[in-house]
C-alpha positions in Angstrom: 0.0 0.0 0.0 1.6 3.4 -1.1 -0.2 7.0 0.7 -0.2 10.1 -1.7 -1.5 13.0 -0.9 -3.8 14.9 -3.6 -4.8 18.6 -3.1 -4.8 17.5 0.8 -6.6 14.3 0.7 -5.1 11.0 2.0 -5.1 8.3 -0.8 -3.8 4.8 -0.5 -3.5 2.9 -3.9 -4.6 -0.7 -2.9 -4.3 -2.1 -6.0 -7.9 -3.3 -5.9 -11.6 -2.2 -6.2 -14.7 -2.1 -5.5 -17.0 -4.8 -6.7 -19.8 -5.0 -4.6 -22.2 -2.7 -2.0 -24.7 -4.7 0.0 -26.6 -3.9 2.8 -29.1 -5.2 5.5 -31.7 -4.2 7.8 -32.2 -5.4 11.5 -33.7 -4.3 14.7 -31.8 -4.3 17.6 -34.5 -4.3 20.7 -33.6 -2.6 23.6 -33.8 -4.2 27.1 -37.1 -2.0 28.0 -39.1 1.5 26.2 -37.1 4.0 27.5 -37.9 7.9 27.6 -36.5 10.9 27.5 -37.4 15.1 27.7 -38.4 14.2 23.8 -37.9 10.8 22.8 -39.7 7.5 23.7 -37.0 4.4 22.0 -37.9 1.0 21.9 -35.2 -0.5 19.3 -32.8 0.5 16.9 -33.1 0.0 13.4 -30.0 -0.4 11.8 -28.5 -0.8 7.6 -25.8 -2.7 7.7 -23.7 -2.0 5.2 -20.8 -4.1 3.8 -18.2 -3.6 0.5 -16.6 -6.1 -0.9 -13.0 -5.5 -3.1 -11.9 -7.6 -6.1 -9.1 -9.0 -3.3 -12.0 -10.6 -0.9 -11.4 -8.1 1.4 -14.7 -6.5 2.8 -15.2 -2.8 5.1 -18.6 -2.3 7.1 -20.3 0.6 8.5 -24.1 1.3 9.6 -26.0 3.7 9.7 -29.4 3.7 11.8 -32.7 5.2 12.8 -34.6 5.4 16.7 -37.4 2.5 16.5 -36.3 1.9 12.9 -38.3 4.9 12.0 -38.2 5.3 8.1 -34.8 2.9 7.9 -35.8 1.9 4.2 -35.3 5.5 3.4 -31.8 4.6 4.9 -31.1 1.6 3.2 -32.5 3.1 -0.3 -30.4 6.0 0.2 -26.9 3.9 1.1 -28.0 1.7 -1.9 -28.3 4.8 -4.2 -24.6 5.7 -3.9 -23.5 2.3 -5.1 -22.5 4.2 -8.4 -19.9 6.6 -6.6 -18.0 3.2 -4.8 -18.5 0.0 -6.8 -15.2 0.1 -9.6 -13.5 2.4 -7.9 -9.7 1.5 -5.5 -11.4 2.1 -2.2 -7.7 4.2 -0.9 -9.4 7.2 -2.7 -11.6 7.7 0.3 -11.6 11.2 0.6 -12.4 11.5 -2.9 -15.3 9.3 -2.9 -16.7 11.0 -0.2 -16.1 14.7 -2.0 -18.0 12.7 -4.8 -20.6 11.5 -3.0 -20.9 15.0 -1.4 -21.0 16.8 -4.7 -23.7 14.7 -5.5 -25.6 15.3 -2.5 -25.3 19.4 -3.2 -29.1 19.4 -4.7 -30.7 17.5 -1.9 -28.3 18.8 1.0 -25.6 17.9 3.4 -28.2 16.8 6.2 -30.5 14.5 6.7 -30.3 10.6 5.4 -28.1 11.1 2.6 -25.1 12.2 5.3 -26.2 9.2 7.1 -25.9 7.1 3.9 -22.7 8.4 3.0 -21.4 8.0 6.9 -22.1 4.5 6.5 -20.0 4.2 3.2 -17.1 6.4 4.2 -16.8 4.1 7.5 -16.9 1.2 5.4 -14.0 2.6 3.2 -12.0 3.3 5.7 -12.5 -0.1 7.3 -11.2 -1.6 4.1 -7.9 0.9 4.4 -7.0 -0.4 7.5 -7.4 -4.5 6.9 -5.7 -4.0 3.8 -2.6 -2.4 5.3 -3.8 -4.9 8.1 -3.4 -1.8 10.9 -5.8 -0.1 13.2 -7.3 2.9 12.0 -6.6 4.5 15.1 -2.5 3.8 14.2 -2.8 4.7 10.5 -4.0 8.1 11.7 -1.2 8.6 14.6 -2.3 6.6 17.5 -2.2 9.2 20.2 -3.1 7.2 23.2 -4.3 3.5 24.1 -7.0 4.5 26.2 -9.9 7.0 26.5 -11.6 8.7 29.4 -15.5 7.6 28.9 -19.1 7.8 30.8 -21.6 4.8 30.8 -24.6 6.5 28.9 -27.4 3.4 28.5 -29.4 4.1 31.5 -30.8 6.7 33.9 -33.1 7.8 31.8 -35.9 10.6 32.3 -38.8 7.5 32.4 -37.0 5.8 35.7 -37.6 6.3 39.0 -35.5 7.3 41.6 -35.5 3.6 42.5 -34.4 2.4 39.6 -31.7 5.3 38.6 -29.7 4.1 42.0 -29.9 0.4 40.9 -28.9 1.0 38.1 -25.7 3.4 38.5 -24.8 0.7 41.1 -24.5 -1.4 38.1 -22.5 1.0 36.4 -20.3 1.0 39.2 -19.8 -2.6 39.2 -18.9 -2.8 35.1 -15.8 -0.4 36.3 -17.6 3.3 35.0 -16.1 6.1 37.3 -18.4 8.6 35.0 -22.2 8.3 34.4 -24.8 10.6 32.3 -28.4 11.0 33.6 -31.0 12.0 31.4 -33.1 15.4 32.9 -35.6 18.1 31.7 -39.1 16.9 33.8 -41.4 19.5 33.6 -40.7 21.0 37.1 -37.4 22.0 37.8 -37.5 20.6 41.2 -38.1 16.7 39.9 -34.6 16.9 38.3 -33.0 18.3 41.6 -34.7 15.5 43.5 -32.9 13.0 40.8 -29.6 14.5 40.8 -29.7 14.7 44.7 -30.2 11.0 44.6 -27.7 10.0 42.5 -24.9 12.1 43.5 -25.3 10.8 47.6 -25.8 7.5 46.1 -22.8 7.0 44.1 -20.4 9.5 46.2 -18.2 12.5 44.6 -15.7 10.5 43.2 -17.6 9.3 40.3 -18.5 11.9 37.4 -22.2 12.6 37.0 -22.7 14.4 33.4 -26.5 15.5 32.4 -28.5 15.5 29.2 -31.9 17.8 29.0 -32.0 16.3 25.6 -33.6 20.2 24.1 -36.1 20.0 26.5 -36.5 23.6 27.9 -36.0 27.0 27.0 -33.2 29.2 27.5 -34.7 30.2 30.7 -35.6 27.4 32.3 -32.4 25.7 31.0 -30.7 28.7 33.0 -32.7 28.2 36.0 -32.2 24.6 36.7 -28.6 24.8 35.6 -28.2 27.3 38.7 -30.0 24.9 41.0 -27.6 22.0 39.9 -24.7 24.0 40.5 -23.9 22.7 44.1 -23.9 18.6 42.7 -21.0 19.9 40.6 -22.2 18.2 37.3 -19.4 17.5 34.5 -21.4 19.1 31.8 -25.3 20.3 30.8 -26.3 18.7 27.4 -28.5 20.1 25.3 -29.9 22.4 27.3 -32.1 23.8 24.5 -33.2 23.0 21.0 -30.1 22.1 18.8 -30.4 24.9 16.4 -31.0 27.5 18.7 -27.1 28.8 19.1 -27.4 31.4 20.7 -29.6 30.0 23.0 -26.8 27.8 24.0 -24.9 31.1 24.6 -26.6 32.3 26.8 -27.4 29.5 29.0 -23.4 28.9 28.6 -22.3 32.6 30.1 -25.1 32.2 32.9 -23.9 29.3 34.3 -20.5 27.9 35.9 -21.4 24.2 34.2 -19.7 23.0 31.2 -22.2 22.8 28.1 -21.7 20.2 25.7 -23.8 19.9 22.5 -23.5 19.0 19.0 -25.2 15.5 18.7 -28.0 16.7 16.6 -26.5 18.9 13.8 -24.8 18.0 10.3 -21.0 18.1 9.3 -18.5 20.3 10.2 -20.8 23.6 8.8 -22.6 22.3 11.9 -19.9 21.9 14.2 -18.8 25.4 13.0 -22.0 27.1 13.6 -21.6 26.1 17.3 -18.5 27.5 17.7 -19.0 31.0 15.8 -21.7 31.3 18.6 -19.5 30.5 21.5 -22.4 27.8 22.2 -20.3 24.7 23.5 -17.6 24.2 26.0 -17.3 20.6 24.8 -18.5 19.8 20.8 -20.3 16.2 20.6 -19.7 14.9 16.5 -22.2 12.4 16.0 -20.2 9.7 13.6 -23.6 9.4 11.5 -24.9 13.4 11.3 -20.8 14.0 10.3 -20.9 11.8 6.9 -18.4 9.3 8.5 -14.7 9.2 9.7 -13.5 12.0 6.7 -15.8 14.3 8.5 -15.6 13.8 11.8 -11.5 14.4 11.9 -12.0 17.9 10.0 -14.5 19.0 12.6 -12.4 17.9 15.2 -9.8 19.7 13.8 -12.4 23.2 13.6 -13.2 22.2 17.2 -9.3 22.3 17.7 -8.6 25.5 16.5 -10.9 27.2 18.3 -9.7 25.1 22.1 -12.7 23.5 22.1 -12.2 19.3 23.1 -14.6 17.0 21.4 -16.6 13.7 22.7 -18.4 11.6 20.4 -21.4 10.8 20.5 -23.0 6.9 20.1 -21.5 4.4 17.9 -18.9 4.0 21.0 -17.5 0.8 18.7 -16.4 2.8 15.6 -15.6 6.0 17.4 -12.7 4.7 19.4 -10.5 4.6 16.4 -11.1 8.1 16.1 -10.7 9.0 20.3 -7.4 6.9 19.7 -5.5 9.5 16.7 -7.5 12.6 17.8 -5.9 14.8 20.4 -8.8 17.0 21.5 -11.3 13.7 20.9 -11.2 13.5 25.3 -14.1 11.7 25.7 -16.1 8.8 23.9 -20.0 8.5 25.2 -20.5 4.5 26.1 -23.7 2.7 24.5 -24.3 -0.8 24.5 -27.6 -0.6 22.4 -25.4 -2.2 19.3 -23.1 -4.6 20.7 -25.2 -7.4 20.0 -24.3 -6.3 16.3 -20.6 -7.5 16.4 -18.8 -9.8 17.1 -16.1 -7.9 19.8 -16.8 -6.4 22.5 -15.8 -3.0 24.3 -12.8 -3.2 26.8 -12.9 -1.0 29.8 -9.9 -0.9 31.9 -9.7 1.7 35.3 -12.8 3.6 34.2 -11.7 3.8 30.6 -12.0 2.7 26.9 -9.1 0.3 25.8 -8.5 1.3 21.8 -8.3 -1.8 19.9 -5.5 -2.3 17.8 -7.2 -4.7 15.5 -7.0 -4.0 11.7 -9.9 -1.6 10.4 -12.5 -0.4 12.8 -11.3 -3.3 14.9 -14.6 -4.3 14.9 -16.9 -6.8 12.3 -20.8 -7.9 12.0 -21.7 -10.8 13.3 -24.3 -12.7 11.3 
């Protein structure tokens, strides 16, 4: 394998092509209907996507949808790009993906075609890294072996009081020092009440980060972020709608808490609009919303310019690659909710994510 580098992309002649793009569609059920200040999830739906190169060699990726709402939208769409991949060396990457973004220019860069083209540009970059048979975290300058992370599968808005201490006990027990508790009830006071809870349950040494999940205004955001101030939370998420920057703003300079958001927006024009607003103190790329791994590294690299770190957000299996060449990637959001689609499993040593050094994503489908 040979790297060049044309008008600042990374290309890696493989001597091979693309022959074939298929993908699937499965449900993954989660344990129990789950809520939170604006969702209400019962299952994932997911495309599994999978190319295949003329030397046997095959790259996945997935993109996926809440309750598998509209996911044959999602699989048309990943299908539809078939033309930009299939005969083409899958080390032009980068320039699929400009390709595939040109050709998204009349539809735009949101919505299910990112997600389709995330699901390709993973799967590209999964074939890059068996073929050279490296980690993609080492192909892109492995910057550290382990990442800081937070269990984020549980204490959600729907459970009681009851059942958030159970379950951070459990957290506890799989080795999370961190945990992230879903909020935005109604009355500021029920949120208080939960965060009380938790934080005398588990004790001060374990990291309690917070979700509102956009649902309050900038006023209310402000006024429960003041009366969580003395639980000394590791960050506010989404305290108001996504696209309401300066919003985020002002809820940022009224409170002492860090605010982290970013999950819900588009590509690195999103990531950017964030930080012209001085919205975040912590941007969260979603690895789907992004387009893939070509996107998420040039946001991170906006993010980096301006002293802003990153955390990922879901798809804790493929974004560990990235958390391992990324320096201001400091944090990686755990979910379990698609484990049962592969065949590894996620590592966690002293509170943290162990990178994988296994070629590709380090990770594969398993049928």
């Amino acid at each position: 394998m040979h790297k060049f580098s044309e008008l600042g992309r990374e290309t890696y002649a493989l001597g091979m092509v693309i022959e074939r793009l298929d993908t699937r569609i499965v449900e993954v059920p989660l344990p129990r209907l789950i809520g939170t200040a604006i969702h209400q999830m019962r299952s994932v739906g997911c495309v599994l996507t999978t190319l295949t190169t003329s030397d046997g060699v095959t790259g996945e990726g997935f993109a996926f949808a809440l309750n598998g709402d509209r996911i044959r939208a999602f699989d048309e769409a990943i299908k539809g790009l078939a033309p930009y991949v299939v005969g083409k060396d899958p080390g032009s990457v980068e320039q699929i993906f400009e390709d595939i973004w040109a050709a998204l220019n009349p539809s735009g860069h949101a919505g299910i075609g990112i997600s389709a083209l995330s699901a390709i540009d993973v799967a590209l970059w999964d074939i890059v890294g068996k073929a050279s048979n490296t980690s993609l975290a080492t192909l892109w300058g492995s910057e550290r072996t382990h990442v800081d992370t937070y269990a984020s599968s549980g204490l959600w808005l729907s459970d009681s009081i009851d059942d958030l201490i159970a379950e951070a006990g459990r957290f506890i027990e799989q080795g999370f020092t961190a945990m992230k508790i879903r909020l935005g009830s109604p009355d500021a006071s029920t949120d208080v009440e939960r965060v009380r809870a938790l934080r005398d349950a588990v004790g001060t040494d374990i990291a309690i980060y917070s979700d509102v999940n956009q649902g309050l205004d900038v006023e209310a955001a402000i006024t429960l972020g003041n009366l969580l101030e003395p639980f000394e939370l590791a960050w506010i998420e989404e305290p108001v709608v996504y696209y309401d920057f300066a919003g985020h703003a002002q809820v940022r300079a009224a409170l002492n808490t860090p605010i982290a958001s970013g999950e819900t927006e588009y590509t690195r024009l999103g990531m950017q609009r964030y930080l012209d607003a001085d919205a975040v103190d912590v941007l969260m790329p979603d690895l789907q919303r992004m387009g893939g791994y070509t996107e998420f590294r040039r946001a991170c690299t906006i993010a980096a310019t301006h002293n802003v770190p990153t955390s990922s957000h879901f798809f804790t299996e493929y974004s560990l690659a990235l958390a391992g060449a990324i320096p201001n990637c400091a944090l990686v959001e755990h979910v379990d909710w698609f484990q049962p689609l592969f065949n590894e499993s996620i590592e966690i040593e002293n509170g943290q994510l162990v990178i994988p050094d296994r070629p590709g994503t380090g990770f594969t489908f398993r049928d």
